[in-house]
C-alpha positions in Angstrom: -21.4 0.0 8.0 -19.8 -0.5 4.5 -17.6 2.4 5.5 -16.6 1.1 8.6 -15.4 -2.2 6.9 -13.6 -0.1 4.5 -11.6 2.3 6.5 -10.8 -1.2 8.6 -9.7 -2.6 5.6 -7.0 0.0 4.9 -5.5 0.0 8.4 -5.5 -3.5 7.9 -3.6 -3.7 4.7 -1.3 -0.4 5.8 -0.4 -2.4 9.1 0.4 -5.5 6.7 2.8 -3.4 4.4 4.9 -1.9 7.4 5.2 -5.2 9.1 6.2 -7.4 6.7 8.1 -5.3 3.9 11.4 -4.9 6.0 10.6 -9.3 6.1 10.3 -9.2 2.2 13.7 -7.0 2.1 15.8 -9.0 3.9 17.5 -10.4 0.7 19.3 -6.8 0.4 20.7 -7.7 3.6 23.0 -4.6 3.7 20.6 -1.9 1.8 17.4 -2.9 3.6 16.6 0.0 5.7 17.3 2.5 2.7 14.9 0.3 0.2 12.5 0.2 3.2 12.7 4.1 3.5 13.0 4.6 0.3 9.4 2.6 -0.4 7.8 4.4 2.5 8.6 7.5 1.1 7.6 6.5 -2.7 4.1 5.3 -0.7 4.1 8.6 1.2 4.3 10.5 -2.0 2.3 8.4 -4.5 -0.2 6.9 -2.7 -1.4 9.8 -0.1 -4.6 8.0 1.2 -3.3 4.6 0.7 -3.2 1.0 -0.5 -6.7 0.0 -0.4 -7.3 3.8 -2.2 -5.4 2.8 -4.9 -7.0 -0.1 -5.5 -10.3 1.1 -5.7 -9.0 3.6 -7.7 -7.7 1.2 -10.4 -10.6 -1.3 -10.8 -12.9 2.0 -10.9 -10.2 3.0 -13.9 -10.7 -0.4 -15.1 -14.3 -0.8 -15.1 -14.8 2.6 -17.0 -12.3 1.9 -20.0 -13.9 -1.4 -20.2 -17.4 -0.6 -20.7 
């Protein structure tokens, strides 16, 4: 079940990125698609398996230097 939540979880937070990131970018009126790309791209490259991956990945980082 907990992996059920948790692979809902990232779609959920991957769904939130693409929809409102071209929202957040609209201050960069005239470069937002290419910074939009251009962070897809980065995301593509550096995070392979995700936001929510990441995450995990950093408080696990986190928790191990810390104690």
């Amino acid at each position: 079940m907990e992996e059920l939540i948790a692979l809902c979880n990232r779609y959920l937070v991957g769904a939130a990125a693409v929809v409102f990131l071209p929202e957040y970018l609209r201050i960069a009126d005239t470069y937002r698609l290419i910074a939009y790309g251009l962070v897809l791209v980065l995301a593509t490259i550096f995070m392979p398996r995700g936001i929510v991956e990441l995450a995990g990945r950093l408080r696990r980082r986190r928790g191990a230097a810390g104690g």
